[in-house]
C-alpha positions as a Markdown table, in Angstrom:
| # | Residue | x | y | z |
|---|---|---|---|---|
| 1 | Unk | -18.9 | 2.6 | -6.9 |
| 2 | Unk | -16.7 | 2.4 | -10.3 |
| 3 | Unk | -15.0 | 5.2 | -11.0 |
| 4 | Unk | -15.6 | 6.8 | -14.8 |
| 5 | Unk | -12.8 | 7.5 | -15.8 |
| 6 | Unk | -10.9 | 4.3 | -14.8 |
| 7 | Unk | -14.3 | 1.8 | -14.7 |
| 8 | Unk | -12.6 | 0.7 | -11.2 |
| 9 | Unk | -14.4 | -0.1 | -8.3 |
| 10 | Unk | -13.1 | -0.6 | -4.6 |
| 11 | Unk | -13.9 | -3.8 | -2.4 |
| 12 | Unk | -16.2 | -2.7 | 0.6 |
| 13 | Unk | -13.5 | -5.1 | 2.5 |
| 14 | Unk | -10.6 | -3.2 | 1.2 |
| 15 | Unk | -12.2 | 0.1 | 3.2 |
| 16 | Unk | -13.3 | -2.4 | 6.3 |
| 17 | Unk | -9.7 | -4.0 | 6.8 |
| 18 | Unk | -7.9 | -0.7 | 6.3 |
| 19 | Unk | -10.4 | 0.7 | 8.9 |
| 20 | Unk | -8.8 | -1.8 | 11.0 |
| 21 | Unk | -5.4 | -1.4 | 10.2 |
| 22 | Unk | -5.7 | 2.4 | 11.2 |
| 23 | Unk | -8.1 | 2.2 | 14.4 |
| 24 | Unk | -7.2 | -1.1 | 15.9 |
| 25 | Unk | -4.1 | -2.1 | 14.2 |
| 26 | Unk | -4.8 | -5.8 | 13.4 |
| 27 | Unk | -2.7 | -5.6 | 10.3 |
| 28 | Unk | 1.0 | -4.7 | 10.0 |
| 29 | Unk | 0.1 | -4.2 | 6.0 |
| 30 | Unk | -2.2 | -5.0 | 3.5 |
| 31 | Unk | -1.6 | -5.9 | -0.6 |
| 32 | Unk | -4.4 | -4.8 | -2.5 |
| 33 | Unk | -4.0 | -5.7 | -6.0 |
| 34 | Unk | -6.8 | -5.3 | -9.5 |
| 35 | Unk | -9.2 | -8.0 | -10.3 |
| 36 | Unk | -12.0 | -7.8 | -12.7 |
| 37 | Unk | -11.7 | -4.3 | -12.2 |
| 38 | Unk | -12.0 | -4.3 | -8.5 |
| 39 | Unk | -9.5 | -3.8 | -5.8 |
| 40 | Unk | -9.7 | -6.6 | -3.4 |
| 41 | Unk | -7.3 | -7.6 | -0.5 |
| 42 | Unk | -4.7 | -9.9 | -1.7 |
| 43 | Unk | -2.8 | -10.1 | 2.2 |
| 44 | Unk | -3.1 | -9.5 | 5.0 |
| 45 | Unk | 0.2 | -8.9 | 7.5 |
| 46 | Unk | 0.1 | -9.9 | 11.1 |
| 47 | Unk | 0.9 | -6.6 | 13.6 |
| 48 | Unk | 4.2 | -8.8 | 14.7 |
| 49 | Unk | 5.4 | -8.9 | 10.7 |
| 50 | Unk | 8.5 | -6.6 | 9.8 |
| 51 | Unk | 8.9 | -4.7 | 6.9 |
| 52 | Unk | 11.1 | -7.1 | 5.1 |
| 53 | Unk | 8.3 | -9.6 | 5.1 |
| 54 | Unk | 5.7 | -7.1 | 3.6 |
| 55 | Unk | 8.4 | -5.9 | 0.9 |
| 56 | Unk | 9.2 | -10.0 | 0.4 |
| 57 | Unk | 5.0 | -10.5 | 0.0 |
| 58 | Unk | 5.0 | -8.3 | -3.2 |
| 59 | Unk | 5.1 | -9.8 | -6.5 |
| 60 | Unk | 8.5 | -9.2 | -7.8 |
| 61 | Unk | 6.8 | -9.2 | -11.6 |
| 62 | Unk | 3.3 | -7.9 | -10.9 |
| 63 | Unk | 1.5 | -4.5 | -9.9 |
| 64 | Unk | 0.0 | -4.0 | -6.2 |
| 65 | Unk | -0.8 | -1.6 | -3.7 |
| 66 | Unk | 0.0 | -1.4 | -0.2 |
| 67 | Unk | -0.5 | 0.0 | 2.6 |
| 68 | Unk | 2.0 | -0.2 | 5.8 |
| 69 | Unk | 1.7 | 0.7 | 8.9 |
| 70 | Unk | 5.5 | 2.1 | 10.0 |
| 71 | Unk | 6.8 | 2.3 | 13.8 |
| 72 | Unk | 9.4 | 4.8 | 14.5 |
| 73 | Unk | 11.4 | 6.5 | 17.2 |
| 74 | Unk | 11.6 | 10.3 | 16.8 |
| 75 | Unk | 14.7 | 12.4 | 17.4 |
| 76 | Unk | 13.0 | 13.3 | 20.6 |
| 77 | Unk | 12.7 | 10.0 | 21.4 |
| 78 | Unk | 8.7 | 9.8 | 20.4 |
| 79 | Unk | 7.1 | 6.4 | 19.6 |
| 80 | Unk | 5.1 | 7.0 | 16.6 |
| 81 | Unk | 3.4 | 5.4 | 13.9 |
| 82 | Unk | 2.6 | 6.4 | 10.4 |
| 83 | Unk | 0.4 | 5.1 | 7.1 |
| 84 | Unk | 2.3 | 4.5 | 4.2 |
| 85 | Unk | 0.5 | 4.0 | 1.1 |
| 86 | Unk | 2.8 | 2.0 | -1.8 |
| 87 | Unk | 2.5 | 2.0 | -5.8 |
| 88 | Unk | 4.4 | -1.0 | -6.7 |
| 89 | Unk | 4.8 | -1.1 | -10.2 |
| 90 | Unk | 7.8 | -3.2 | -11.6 |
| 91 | Unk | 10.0 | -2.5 | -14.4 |
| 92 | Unk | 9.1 | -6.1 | -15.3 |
| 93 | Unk | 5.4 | -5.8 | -15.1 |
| 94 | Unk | 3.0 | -5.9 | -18.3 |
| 95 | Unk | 2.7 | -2.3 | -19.5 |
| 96 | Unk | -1.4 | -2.9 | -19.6 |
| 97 | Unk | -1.2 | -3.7 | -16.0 |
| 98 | Unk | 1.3 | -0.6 | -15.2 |
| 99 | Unk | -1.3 | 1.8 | -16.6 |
| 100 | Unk | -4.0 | 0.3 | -15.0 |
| 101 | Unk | -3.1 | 0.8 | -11.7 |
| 102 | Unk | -1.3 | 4.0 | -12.2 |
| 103 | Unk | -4.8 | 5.7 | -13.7 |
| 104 | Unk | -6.8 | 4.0 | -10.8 |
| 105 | Unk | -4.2 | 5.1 | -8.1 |
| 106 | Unk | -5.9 | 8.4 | -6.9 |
| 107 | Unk | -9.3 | 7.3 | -7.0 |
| 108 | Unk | -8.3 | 4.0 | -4.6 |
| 109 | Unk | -6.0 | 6.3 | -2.6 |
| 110 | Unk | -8.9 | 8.8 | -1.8 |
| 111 | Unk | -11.1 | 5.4 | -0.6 |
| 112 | Unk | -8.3 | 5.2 | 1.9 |
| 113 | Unk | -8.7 | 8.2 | 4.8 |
| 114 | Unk | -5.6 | 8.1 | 6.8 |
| 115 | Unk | -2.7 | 7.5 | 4.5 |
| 116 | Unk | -0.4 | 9.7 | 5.4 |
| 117 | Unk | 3.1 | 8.9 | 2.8 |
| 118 | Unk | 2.9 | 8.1 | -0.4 |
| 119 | Unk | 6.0 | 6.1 | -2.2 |
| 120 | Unk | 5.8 | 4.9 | -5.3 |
| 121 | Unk | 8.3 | 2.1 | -6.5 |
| 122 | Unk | 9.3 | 0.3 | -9.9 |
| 123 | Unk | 12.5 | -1.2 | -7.8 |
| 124 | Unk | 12.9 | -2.8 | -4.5 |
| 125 | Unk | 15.6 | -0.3 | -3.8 |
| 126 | Unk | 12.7 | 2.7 | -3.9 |
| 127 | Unk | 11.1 | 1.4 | -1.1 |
| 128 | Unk | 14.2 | 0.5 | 1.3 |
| 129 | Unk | 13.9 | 0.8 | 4.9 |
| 130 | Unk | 16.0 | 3.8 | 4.9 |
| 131 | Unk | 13.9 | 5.3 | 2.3 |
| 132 | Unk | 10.8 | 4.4 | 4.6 |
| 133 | Unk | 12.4 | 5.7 | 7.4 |
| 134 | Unk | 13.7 | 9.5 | 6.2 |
| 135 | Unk | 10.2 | 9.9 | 4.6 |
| 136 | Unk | 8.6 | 9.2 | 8.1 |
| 137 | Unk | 10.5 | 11.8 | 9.7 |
């Protein structure tokens, strides 16, 4: 389950409730964050949450990931929906905790089947809704 190169393992939960998020979509989002070197589910976001409360449930001085499920109208009018998958790694954040995540990213990522952006973000302003959007499209 750990992975050799970072020594991280993945919660079997993280894999059930992302199942979820894809297939049934109980979850708007889900923060994942490292402890005792497993990622475990840290949040869960209702389907009725915006993306203003995910980006506002992320530790403004603390690594995560996320995934979000995104919403969108096409140009041709199209409801569709697609799987973000979010590195958020502060300016402010320890540097232990930075490389951490960053080395573990892939390996988590891969546990994931479905993601289908990737955005990674040190700022708020690298995850804005715009940003979000025009990477949906």
């Amino acid at each position: 389950m750990a992975n050799s190169a970072s020594g991280m393992a993945v919660s079997d939960e993280c894999k059930l409730k992302f199942l979820e998020l894809k297939s049934k979509r109980n979850y708007r989002f889900i923060i994942f964050k490292i402890e005792n070197q497993t990622v475990v589910v840290e949040k869960l976001g209702n389907p009725d949450e915006t993306y203003e409360d995910f980006t506002e449930s992320l530790p403004a001085d603390e690594c995560r990931y996320a995934v979000f499920d995104f919403d969108f109208i096409t140009e041709e009018n199209c409801q569709k929906s697609k799987i973000f998958f979010i590195a958020w790694s502060p300016d402010t954040s320890r540097v232990r905790s930075k490389m951490v995540y960053a080395s573990s990213k892939d390996r988590f990522k891969r546990e994931l089947d479905g993601i289908q952006v990737e955005l990674q973000a040190t700022d708020p302003s690298e995850m804005s809704l715009d940003i979000v959007k025009s990477r949906a499209l």
